[in-house]
Structure formats: structure tokens, C-alpha cells
C-alpha positions as CSV (number, residue, x, y, z in Angstrom):
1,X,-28.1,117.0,31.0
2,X,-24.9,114.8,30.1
3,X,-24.6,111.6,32.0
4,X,-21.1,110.2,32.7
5,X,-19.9,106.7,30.9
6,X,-20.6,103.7,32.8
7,X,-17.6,102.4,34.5
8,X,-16.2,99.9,32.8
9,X,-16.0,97.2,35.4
10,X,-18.5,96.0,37.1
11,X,-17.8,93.7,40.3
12,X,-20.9,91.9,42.5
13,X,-20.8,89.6,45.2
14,X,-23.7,87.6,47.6
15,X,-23.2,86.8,50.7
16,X,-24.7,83.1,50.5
17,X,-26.4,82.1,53.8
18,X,-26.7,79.6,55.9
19,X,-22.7,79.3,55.5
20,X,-20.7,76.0,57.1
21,X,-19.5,76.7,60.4
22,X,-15.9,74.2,60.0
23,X,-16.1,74.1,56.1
24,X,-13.7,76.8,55.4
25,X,-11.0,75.5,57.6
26,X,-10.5,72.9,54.6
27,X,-11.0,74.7,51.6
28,X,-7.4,75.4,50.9
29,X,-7.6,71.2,50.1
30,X,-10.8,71.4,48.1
31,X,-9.5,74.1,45.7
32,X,-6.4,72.0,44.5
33,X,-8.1,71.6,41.5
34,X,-8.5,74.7,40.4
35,X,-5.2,75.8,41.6
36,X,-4.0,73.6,39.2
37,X,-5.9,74.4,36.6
38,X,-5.8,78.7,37.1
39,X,-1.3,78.1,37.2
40,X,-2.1,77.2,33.6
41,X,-4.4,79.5,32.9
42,X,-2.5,82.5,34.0
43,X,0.4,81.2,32.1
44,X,-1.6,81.3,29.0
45,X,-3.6,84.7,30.1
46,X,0.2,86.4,29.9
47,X,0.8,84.8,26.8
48,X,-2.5,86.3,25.5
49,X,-1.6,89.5,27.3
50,X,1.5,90.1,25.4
51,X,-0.3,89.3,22.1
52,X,-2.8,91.7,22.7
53,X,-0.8,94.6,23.9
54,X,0.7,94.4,20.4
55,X,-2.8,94.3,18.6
56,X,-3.5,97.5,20.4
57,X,-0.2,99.1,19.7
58,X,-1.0,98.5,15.8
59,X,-4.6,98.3,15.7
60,X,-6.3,99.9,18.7
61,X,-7.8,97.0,19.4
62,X,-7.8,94.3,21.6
63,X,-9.0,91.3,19.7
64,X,-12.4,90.0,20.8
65,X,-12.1,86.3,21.2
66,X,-8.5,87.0,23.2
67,X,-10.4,89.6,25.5
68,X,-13.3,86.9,26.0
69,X,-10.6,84.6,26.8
70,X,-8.1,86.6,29.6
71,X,-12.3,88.0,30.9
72,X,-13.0,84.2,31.7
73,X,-9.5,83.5,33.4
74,X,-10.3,87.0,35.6
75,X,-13.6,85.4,36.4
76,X,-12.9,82.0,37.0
77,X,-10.0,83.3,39.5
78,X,-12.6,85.7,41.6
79,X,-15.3,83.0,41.9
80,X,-12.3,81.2,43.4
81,X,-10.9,83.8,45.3
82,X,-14.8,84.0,46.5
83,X,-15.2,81.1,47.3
84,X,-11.8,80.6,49.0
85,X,-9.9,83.0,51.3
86,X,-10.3,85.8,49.5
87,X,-14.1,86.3,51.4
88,X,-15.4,82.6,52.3
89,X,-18.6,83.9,51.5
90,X,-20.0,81.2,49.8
91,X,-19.7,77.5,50.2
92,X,-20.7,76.8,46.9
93,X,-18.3,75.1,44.8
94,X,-17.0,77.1,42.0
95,X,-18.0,76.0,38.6
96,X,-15.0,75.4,36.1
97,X,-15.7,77.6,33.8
98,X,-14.6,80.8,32.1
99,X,-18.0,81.5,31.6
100,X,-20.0,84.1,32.7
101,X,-21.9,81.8,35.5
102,X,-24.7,83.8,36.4
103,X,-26.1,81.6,38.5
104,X,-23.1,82.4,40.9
105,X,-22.9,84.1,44.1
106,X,-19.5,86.3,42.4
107,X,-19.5,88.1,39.5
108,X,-17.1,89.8,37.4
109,X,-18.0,92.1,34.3
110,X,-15.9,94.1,31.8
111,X,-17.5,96.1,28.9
112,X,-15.3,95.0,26.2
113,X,-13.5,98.7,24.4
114,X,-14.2,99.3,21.2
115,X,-10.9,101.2,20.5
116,X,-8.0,101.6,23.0
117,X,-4.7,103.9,22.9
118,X,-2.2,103.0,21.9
119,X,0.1,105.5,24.0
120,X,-1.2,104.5,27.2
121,X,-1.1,100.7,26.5
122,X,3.0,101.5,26.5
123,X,2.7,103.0,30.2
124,X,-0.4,102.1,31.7
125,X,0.8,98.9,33.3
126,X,4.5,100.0,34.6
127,X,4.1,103.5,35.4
128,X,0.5,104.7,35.6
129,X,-0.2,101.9,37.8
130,X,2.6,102.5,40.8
131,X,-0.2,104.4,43.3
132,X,-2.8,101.5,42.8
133,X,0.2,98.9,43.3
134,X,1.3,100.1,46.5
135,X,-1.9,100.1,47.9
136,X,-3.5,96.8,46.2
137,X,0.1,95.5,47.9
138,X,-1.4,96.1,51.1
139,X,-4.6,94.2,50.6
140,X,-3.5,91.0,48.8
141,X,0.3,90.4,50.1
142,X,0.9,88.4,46.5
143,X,-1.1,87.3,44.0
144,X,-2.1,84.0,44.0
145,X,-4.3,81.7,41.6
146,X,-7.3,82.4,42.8
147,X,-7.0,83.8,45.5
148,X,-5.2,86.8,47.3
149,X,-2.2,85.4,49.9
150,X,-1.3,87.1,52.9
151,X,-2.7,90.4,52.7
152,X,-5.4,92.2,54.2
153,X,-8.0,90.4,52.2
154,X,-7.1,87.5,53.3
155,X,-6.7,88.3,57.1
156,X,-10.3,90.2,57.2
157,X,-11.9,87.2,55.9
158,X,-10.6,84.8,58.2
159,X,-11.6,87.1,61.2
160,X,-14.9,86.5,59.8
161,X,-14.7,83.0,59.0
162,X,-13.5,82.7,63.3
163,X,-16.6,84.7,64.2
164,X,-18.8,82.4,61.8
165,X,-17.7,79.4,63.8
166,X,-18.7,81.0,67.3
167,X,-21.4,83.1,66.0
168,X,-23.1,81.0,62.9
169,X,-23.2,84.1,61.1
170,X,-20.5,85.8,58.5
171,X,-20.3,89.7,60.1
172,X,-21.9,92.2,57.0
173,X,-20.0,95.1,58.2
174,X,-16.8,92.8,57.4
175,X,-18.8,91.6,54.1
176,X,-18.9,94.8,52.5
177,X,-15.4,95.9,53.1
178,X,-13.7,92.5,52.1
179,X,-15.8,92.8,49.2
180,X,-15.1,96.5,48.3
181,X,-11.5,95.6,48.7
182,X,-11.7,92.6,46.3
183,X,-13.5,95.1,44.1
184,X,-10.7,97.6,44.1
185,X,-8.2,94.7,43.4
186,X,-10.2,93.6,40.0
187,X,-10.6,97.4,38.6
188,X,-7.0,97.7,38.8
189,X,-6.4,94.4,37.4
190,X,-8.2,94.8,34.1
191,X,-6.8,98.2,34.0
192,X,-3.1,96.6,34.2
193,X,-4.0,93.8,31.8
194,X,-5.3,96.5,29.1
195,X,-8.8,95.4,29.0
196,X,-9.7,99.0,30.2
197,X,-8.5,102.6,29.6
198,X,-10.5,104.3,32.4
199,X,-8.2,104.5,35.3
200,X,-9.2,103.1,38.4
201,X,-10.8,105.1,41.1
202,X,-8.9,105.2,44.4
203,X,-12.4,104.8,46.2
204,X,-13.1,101.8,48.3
205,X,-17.5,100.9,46.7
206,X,-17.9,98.5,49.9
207,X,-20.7,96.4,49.6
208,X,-22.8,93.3,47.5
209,X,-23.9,95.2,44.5
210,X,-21.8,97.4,42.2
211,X,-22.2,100.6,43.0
212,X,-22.2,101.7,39.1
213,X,-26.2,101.2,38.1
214,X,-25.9,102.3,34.5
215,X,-24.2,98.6,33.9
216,X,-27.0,95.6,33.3
């Protein structure tokens, strides 16, 4: 009996507990630094973007060490986004790192392709994508550097932050769908960014763990 591929992106989150009560009311100050820091990161993950999408066009390929490289800017931005008002379900500092952090309450996993094609790297991004645009839209508002701005996301979370302050405790229900909609953002993001040639699902996984077990 065949066994389908494990997908390609893997996407878990803890809910950390106890969480602050007040402390996410300033964590839009506390993550000036890595604001900072991400604005230049993204600038050079488009730069390494562009250079891969040309390696695959040529060489199916998308060179390792640039892979390694845009994987740790995708990383570093969701522990962020974790930590921050994409969830506020962890008050522990993010590390600055483009490592893997395992340690972390937020993780982020791609298995890096070992060949890619080179006629959907010319459409995957512009056109394929349209569908999942519209509807990651809805959930992030606008992109922002490490964190999602005005969307649904964003809104849920600070519902839950609210109810943390009255309540002491961070809602699971609200957990597992903020978390499932962060997950849906990421698939489609290393899909866009050509790290991936499996097309995202439109399936909202809610919950902690990645719902794929075949991944380590």
C-alpha cells in the first residue's frame, strides 16, 4: 500500500502558559528591534528570491545555502509574528536568529526540493496563487515584518489577548484557529517564494501540532 509524500511544510506552535496578563499591550515597543532588523532582511530575502528563481529556471534547482538563507528569514518572521500579534501566545522573547531554534515555542519547517520545475516557477507566484491570495488577504490585512497587520489574525488574537487580561487564561478554541490560520499563511508563503512545488491545500489544520506526522 503506497503512502502519499509528506507535505512539504511543516508549521507547529505551543501555547506557552502562565502568559502575562498586561504584557502584550506593549509588545509592539519591545519588537522594534526586530522590525528593524526583518525590513532588512526581507529586502535581502527578495534579492535572494529573484536570484534563485533564475537558478531554477536554468538549473532546477534552488541553491542550498540561498534556500537555508530565505528558510531562516521565514522563521525568524513567524517566531515574531508568534510572539507578537500574530497569536501572543508566548511571552518569550524571540531569539535573533535564522536558526532553526528548537527550543522555541514556534516553529517553521520546509523540506528543502531536490529538483523544482522550471515551468511552474514562471507562474506559480502571479497566477497559480490568486485563490490563496484572496483568501490569505482576509486573514493578514498586509504583510508586515513579522507580523500579520490588520487582518483577521491579528483581530482574533487580540480578542484573546482581552480575555487573557479578565480571564488569566489565553481561550484554546481561539488557539487552534489563530494558529491554523498562521499555518495556512506560511504554506502559501513558501509556495509563492518557490521553496515548494506542492500547492497549498485550501484546508484550515487548526491546532499546536502539524497535522502531517510523516515530518520529524
Amino acid at each position: 500500500m503506497s503512502h502519499p509524500l509528506p507535505a512539504p511544510v511543516r508549521v507547529t506552535a505551543r501555547l506557552d502558559a502562565p502568559l502575562s496578563r498586561w504584557l502584550w499591550l506593549v509588545k509592539w515597543i519591545l519588537v522594534i528591534p526586530h522590525v528593524v532588523v526583518l525590513f532588512f532582511l526581507w529586502i535581502a530575502f527578495t534579492v535572494v528570491g529573484v536570484i534563485a528563481f533564475f537558478a531554477i529556471l536554468f538549473t532546477e534547482r534552488y541553491p542550498r545555502a540561498l534556500f537555508d538563507f530565505n528558510l531562516g528569514v521565514l522563521r525568524w518572521s513567524w517566531r515574531v509574528t508568534y510572539y507578537a500579534y500574530g497569536a501572543l501566545a508566548t511571552d518569550r522573547y524571540p531569539p535573533f536568529s535564522l536558526g532553526e531554534e528548537p527550543d522555541y515555542p514556534a516553529r517553521l519547517d520546509i523540506v528543502y526540493p531536490e529538483r523544482l520545475s522550471r515551468g511552474l516557477v514562471l507562474v506559480k507566484w502571479w497566477l497559480l496563487a490568486i485563490p490563496h491570495y484572496i483568501v490569505v488577504g482576509f486573514f493578514v490585512g498586509s504583510w508586515g515584518y513579522g507580523w500579520w497587520n490588520g487582518g483577521l489574525v491579528t483581530v482574533l488574537a487580540i480578542i484573546a489577548a482581552v480575555i487573557l487580561l479578565f480571564t488569566e487564561k489565553y481561550p484554546r478554541d481561539l488557539f487552534d484557529l489563530i494558529t491554523g490560520l498562521n499555518r495556512w499563511v506560511l504554506r502559501v508563503a513558501a509556495y509563492v517564494t518557490l521553496m515548494t512545488d506542492v500547492y497549498p491545500p485550501f484546508r484550515l489544520d487548526m491546532g499546536g501540532p502539524d497535522p502531517d506526522p510523516e515530518l520529524p
